[in-house]
C-alpha positions, -999 to +999 in steps of 0.1 A: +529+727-089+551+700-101+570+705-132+560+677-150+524+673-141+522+713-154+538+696-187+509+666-185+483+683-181+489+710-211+490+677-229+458+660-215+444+696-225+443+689-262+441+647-261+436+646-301+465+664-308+485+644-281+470+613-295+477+624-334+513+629-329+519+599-304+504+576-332+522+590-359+553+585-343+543+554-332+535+542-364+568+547-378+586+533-355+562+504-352+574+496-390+609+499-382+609+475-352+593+451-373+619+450-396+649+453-368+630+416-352+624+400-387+659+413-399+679+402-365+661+367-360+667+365-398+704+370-396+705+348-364+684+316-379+709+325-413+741+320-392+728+291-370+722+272-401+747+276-426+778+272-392+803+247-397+794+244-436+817+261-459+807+246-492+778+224-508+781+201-536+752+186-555+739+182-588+742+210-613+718+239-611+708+267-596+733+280-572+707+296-543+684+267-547+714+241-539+718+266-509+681+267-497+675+230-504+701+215-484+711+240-458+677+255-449+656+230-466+630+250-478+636+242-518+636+215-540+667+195-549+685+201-581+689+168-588+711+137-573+751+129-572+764+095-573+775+085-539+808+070-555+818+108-572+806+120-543+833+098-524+863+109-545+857+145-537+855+138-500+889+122-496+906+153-506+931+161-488+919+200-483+880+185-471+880+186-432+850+167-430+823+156-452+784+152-446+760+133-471+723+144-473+695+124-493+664+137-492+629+132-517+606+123-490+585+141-462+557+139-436+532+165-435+556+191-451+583+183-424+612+171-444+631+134-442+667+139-442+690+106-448+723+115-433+750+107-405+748+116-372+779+140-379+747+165-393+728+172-363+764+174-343+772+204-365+742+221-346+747+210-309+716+191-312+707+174-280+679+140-275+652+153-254+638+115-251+643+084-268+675+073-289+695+083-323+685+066-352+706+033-362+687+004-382+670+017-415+638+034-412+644+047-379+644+077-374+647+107-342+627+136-348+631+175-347+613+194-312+588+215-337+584+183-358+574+163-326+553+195-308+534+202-346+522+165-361+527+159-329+547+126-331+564+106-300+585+074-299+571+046-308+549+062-338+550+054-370+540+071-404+547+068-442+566+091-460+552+110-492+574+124-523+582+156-522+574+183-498+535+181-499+509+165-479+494+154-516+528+137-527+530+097-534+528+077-500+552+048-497+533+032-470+548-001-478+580+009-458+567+031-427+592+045-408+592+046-368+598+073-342+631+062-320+643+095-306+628+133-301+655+163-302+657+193-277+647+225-293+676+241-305+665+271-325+684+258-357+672+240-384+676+208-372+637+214-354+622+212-387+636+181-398+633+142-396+664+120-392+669+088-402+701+074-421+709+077-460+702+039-468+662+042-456+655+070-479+671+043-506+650+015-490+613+037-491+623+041-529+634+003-540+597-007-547+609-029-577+650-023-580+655-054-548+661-079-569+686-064-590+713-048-563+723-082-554+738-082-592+757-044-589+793-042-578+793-033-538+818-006-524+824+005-487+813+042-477+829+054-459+810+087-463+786+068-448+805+052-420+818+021-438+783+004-449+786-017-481+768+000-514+761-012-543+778+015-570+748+032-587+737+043-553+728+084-555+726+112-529+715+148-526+743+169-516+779+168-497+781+194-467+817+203-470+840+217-442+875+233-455+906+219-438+923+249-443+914+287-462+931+271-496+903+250-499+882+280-507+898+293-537+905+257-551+876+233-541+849+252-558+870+256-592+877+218-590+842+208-585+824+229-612+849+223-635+858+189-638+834+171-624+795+168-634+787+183-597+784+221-586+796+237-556+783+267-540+791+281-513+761+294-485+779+323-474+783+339-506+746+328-516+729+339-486+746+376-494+732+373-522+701+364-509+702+390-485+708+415-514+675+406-533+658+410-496+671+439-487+653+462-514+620+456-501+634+459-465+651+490-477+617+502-493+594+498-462+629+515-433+617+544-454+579+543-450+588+543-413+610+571-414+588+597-432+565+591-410+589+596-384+599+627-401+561+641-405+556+628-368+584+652-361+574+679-377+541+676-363+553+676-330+571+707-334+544+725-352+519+713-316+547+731-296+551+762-315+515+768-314+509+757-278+535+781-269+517+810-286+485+802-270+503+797-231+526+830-235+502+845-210+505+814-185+546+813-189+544+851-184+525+846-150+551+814-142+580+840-144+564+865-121+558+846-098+593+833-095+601+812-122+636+809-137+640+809-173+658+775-178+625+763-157+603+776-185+627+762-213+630+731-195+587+728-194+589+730-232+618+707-238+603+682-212+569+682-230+585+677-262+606+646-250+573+632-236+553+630-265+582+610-287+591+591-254+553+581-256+555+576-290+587+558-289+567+526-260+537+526-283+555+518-311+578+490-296+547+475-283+530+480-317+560+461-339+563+435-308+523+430-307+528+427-350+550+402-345+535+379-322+502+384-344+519+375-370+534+341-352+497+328-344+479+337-375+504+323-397+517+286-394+549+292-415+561+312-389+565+284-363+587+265-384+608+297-388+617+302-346+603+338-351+594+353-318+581+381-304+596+381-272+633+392-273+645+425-274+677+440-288+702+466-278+687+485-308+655+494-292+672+511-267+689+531-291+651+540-306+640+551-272+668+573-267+668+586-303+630+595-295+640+616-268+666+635-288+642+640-314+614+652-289+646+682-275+648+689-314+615+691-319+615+718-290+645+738-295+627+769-315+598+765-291+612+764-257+640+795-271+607+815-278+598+806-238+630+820-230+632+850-246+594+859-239+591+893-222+568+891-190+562+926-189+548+931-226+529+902-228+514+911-191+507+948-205+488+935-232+471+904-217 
């Protein structure tokens, strides 16, 4: 007979205990492919966004929420910077290139974002139809903006304050659809664009009379458009010239002006810090029951060996070898974790995917189910390994069982 149909049908002999063990195992390393996707995509979505931006510089505050408003724009602002202080800072000589964001308003939680067209350029963004934005309230939409609402060119809509569907409409001032994005995986899909002077224009209900009476400037932050000098904006994405600008930009900033820097890759650490307890908390759910799964498996193999000396004592005379005999044991070990192994990557896959239809938040994020990492191949090898440890003691017993005893008392 076949080797490893022997091996499958000792197995298929006792289905609960095969099924007990395969589950266990599965279940841990269900848990711990969960957290590899979330974890990787995380880190990924992380990178994609915060590229190209060494340093953000808004209105005093909180540090991670300057972060997490205005490079993954899922926070509230701190407050607003005037667009003249804001101008000084980005003529400095160790600024490679600066980026102005306004924000305040959105459209069915999907944030408006007032800023140049040097922001979506920082994320390869690419028009899927229509145009860029150029006159005020215009504005080119993200590819999960435009899939979601759904909106298309030639649409229009009024913003609301805030980030909720309950906030203040300014209907009065509707903006219009000139461009969709391609889908990029950044960001940028969860994001309207229009330029800095509609989101001033939505909110001059009763100030147009007076800006005709303010002192103008030219931005050039804003590509040389004429301003009067109480204008405000969110945040400045910043871009170093050179590494100096690290150690002296964000000491210039908080300290003598009434602006704070801070700088995503140092916050997202952080962020990734505070994260990484409860990630840390749940790897070790999945590897005790990995480790009882284990210790289960061996305990089946030990016991199975007891009950089948007779059978390996009839295998050996009639002509089997004992590597054959240690190899049955080893081989039936590696196919229960190697079972265990493709139920439980199919079991943190299917969790994901679950998780990306039951749960709308998750579209906006880019999560997805259907990638797979060189780590998982390092799972289903490392389930193999454990399924020869699990064996060892077992298939040594095979070997050194004595045909001719346990035939003299069978």
């Amino acid at each position: 007979m076949n080797l490893f149909v022997l091996v499958w049908n000792y197995l298929k002999a006792k289905p609960l205990n095969t099924l007990l063990n395969v589950l266990l195992l599965a279940l841990g390393i269900g848990v711990i492919i969960v957290l590899l996707l979330f974890k990787n995509q995380l880190s990924e979505k992380i990178g994609g966004a915060t590229k190209g931006i060494d340093l953000v510089v808004g209105a005093k505050g909180s540090p991670l929420q300057l972060i997490l408003c205005n490079v993954f724009h899922i926070d509230f602002p701190t407050g607003n910077i005037n667009l003249q202080e804001a101008e000084r800072l980005a003529k400095h000589r160790l600024i490679k290139q600066a980026i102005p964001l306004a924000l305040g308003d959105s459209y069915q939680n999907f944030r408006i974002v007032g800023t140049t067209q040097a922001y979506p350029d920082l994320y390869n963004s690419k028009l899927s139809q229509g145009k860029w934005w150029k006159s005020d309230l215009e504005v080119t939409v993200g590819a999960t903006v435009a899939a979601l609402i759904p909106l298309k060119v030639g649409d229009t809509f009024a913003s609301a304050h805030g980030l909720s569907k309950e906030g203040h409409a300014h209907d009065e001032n509707r903006y219009r659809v000139v461009g969709v994005l391609q889908s990029s995986g950044t960001v940028v899909d969860n994001l309207i664009l229009t330029n800095v002077p509609s989101i001033w224009k939505v909110h001059e209900e009763d100030a147009a009379n007076e800006t005709d009476t303010l002192p103008q400037v030219i931005s050039k932050l804003l590509g040389g458009v004429s301003v009067d000098s109480t204008k405000e904006i969110t945040s400045v994405l910043i871009k170093y010239k050179n590494p100096m600008a690290a150690i002296q930009l964000p000491r210039l900033v908080n300290g003598q002006t009434n602006m704070q820097a801070a700088s995503p890759a140092f916050e997202t650490a952080r962020l990734f810090t505070l994260l990484g307890v409860g990630t840390e908390v749940l790897m070790g759910f999945g590897y005790v029951l990995i480790f009882i799964s284990a210790l289960s498996i061996f305990i089946a193999l030990y016991n199975s060996l007891k009950e089948r000396k007779y059978d390996l004592a009839i295998m050996r005379s009639m002509g089997a070898s004992r590597s054959k005999l240690v190899f049955s044991v080893l081989l039936e070990g590696i196919i229960l974790t190697l079972m265990g192994a493709l139920v439980g990557l199919c079991l943190g896959h299917a969790v994901l995917w679950i998780f990306t239809l039951t749960v709308e938040e998750s579209s906006r994020t880019g999560m997805t189910a259907l990638v797979f990492y060189t780590e998982e191949w390092m799972v289903l090898i490392g389930s193999c390994l454990l399924g020869v440890i699990c064996a060892l003691l077992p298939a040594w017993q095979a070997y050194r069982t004595d045909i001719h005893r346990v035939l003299a008392g069978g």
